[in-house]
N, C-alpha and C positions, 0 to 999 in steps of 0.2 A: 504494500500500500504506500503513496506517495509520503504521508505522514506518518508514518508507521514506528520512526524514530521518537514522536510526541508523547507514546502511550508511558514511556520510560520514566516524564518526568512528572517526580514527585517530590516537589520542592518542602510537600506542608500536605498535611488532609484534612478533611473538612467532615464535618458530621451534618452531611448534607440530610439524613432522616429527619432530622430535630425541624431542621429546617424547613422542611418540608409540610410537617404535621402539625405544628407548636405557633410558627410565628405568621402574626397574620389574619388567623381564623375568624375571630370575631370581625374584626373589619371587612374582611371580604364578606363575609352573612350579611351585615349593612348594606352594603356596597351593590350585591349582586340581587337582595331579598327588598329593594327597592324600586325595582322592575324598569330603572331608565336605564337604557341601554348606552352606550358608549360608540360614537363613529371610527372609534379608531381599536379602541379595545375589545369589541367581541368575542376576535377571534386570537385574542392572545393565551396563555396557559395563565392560573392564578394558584396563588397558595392555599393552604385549606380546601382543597378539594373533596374531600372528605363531608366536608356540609353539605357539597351539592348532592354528592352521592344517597347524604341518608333525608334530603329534604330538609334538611335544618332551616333552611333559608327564606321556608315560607311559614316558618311556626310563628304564632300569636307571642307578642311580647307582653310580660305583666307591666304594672305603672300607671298604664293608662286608662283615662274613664271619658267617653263619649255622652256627651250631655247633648238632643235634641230638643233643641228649646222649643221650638214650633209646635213639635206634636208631645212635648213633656213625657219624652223615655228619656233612659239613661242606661248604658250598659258599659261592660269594662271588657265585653269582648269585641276590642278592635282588630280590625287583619292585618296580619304582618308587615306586610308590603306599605300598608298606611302607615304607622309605626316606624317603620323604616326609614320612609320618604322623611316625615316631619323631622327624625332625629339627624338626616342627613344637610336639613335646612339651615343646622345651626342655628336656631332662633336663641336671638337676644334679649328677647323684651314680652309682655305677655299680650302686648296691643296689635301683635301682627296678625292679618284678615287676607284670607286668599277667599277668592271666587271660584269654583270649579264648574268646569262645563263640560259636556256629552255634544261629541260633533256625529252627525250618522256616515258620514263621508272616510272613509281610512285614509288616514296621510300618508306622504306618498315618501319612504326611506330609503327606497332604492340604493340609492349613490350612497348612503352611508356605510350600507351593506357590502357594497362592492370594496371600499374603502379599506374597510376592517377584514375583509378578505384579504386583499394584498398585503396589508403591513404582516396579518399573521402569517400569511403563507412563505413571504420573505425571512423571516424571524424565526420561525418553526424550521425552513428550509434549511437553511443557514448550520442548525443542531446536525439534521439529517445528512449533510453532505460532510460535515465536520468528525463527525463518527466514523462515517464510511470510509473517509481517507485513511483516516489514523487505523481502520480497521477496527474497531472499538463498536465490538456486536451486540454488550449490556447496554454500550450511550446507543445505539442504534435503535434496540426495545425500550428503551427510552424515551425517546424523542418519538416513536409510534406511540406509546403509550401515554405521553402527555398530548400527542395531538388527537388521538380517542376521545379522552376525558375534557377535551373543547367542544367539540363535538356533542358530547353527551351533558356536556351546562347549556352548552346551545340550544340543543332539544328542550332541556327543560325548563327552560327560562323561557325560551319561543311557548312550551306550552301553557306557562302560566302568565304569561301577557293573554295570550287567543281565551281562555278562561276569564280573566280582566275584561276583556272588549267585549264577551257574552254579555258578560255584567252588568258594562256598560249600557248596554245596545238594549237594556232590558226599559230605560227610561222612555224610548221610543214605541217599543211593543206592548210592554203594561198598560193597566188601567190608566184614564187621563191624569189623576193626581200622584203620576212617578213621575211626570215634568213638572212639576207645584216647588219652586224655587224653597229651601229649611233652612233655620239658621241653628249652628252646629257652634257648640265650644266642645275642646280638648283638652285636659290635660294632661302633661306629657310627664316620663317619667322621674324627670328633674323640677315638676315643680311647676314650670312654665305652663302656661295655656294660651292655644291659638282660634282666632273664628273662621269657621269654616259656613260659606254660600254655596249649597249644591243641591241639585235635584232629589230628591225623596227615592225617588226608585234607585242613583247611584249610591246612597246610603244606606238604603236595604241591601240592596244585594251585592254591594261589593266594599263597602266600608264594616261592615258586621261581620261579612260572613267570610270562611276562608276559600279561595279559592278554587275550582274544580276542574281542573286541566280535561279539556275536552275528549283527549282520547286516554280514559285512565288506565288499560292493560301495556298499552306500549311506554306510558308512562312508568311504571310499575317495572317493566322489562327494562328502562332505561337508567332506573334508579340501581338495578344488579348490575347491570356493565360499569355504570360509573363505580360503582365499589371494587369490580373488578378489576379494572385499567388504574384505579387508583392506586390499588393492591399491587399491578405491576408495576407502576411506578414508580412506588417506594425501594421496591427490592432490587431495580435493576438500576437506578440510581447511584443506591447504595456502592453495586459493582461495578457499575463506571471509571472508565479513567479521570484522572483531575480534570484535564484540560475541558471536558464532558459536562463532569460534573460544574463546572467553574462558569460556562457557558449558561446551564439549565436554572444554578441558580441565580445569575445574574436578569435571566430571562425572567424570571419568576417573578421575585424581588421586582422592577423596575413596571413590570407590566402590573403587578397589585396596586404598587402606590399609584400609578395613573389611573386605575379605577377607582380607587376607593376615593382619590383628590376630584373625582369625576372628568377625566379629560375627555372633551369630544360630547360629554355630556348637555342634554337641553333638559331640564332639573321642572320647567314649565310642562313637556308635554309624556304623556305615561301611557305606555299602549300606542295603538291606535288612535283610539278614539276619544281621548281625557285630553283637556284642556286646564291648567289651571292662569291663575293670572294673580302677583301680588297684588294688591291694590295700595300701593303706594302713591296712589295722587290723594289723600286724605289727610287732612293736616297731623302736624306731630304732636303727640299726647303724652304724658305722662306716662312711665310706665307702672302704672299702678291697674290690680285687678279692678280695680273699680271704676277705670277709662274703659277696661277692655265691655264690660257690661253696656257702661256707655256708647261706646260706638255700634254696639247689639242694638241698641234702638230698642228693647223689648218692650213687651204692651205687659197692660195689666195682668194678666192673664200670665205670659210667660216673666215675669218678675216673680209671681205666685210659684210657679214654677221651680227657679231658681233657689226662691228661699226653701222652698221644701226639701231641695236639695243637699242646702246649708253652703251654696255659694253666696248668699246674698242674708246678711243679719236677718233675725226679726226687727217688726215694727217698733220694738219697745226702744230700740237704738238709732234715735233720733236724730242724733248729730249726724249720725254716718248719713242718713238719709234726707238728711237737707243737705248735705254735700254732695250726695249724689244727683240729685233731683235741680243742684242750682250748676253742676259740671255740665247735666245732661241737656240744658236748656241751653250753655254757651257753646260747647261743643257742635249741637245739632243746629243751630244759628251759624257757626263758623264753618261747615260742611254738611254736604249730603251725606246719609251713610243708608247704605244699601240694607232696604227692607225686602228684599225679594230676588230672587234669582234670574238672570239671563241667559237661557242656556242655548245651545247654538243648533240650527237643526239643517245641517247642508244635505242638499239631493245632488 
């Protein structure tokens, strides 16, 4: 083999295992279990593969509690993927309001697709012809067996978007009041709380519930290969040459942080068919819960609501509520704030 002299050097070793299985994981679960996809990272290999394999990455996070003001439920079972997104937001303050909206038209990704095709295929390539020279038959199953295990996050990240866009598409096909615009608070599990404007139907059935990959036996088939090709991975890693080894985890390493930092990422659109929108043309507030209520706009009724909740004192605490009541009056004078939803319906 032309490089065949390369396999010899072993300047230092590395305990690429550790590496492999240890650092990382949680971030990439963030990262990959937030369902926006990346134009350049699709199709690169990530550490912690292992979560994809056993489904990690779509489980329900605890912490947080969904409060529907409109229709006064309140549940702590939020879906992961939602969960996700929010903690991926980085939110600073408790007064941040996103709009979400349902287009019926699928946008069109094309070109991002092809994008993230070449860089992986270039990158991954690179492993495969670097083994072959050197002769080096473990980096060889290798670098097949990390290109598998893309392959199989692909499938199942593709499947639980296509499951999402069901969801979605449900606001359309349900009864008329799944388009009926709900005002949503969050809280997250640091404490913070965000408002969320969205259609009633995408809040049944894709904010609550978790999501149902459309074709769940090949699903199911694809969660065993990724454990298997992951299972290759590790061992043939392991018996690689440095120079192999030095390449994969470089590749590894480099290509996590650009997902997890979101490179290539559009953080506004989810799926298909999800639209969100901050709404930062609304003046700046204080960051106190008790703006965030304010800019809720809530009626009688859903104020009722909230205190039963025990977001919002009783009556007998007066102060707080000529404070609020005298916020709520200059605030709503200084801006519009969104009592209802605009959701988007393209043919």
């Amino acid at each position: 083999m032309p490089l065949a002299y390369l396999q010899n050097w072993t300047p230092f070793r590395i305990d690429a295992l550790g590496l492999v299985t240890l650092i990382g994981a949680e971030e990439v679960d963030k990262a990959v279990g937030r369902l926006v996809q990346s134009r350049y990272t699709k199709f690169l290999p990530l550490l912690g593969a292992y979560l994809i394999a056993n489904n990690h990455f779509t489980a329900n996070d605890s912490g947080y509690t969904l409060y529907n003001v409109s229709d006064a439920i309140t549940t702590t079972s939020v879906s992961g993927w939602l969960t996700r997104w929010l903690d991926s937001q980085k939110l600073k303050t408790s007064t941040t309001v996103y709009e979400w909206n349902v287009s019926r038209m699928k946008k069109s990704q094309n070109w991002d697709g092809v994008i993230a095709a070449i860089i992986g295929t270039m990158l991954t390539s690179g492993l495969i012809a670097l083994s072959t020279l050197m002769g080096d038959w473990w980096g060889l199953c290798n670098a097949m067996s990390m290109c598998a295990s893309i392959f199989i996050r692909w499938y199942l990240v593709k499947e639980n978007i296509e499951g999402l866009d069901q969801a979605a598409l449900s606001v359309f096909y349900g009864s008329s009041n799944m388009k009926e615009g709900v005002k949503l608070l969050i809280t997250l599990s640091d404490g913070k709380m965000v408002t969320i404007y969205a259609p009633r139907g995408l809040i049944k059935e894709a904010f609550t519930k978790r999501i149902c990959p459309p074709r769940r036996e090949l699903y199911i088939w694809g969660k065993r290969f990724g454990w298997l090709f992951f299972g290759v991975h590790i061992i043939t890693l392991g018996q690689s040459d440095l120079l192999s080894q030095l390449y994969t985890v470089t590749l590894l390493i480099i290509s996590t942080w650009a997902t997890v930092h979101g490179l290539g990422c559009n953080e506004m659109e989810i799926g298909n068919h999800i639209s969100v929108e901050n709404m930062t043309d609304f003046p700046e507030v204080p960051d106190r819960r008790q703006y965030a209520y304010v800019r809720l706009q809530p009626t009688e009724n859903e104020e009722q609501a909230l205190t039963d909740w025990g977001l919002l004192p009783r009556k007998m605490n007066s102060a707080w509520w000529d404070e609020y009541r005298q916020s709520k009056k200059i605030w709503g004078d200084r801006g519009k704030f969104l009592t209802s939803v605009s959701y988007q319906e393209k043919v």
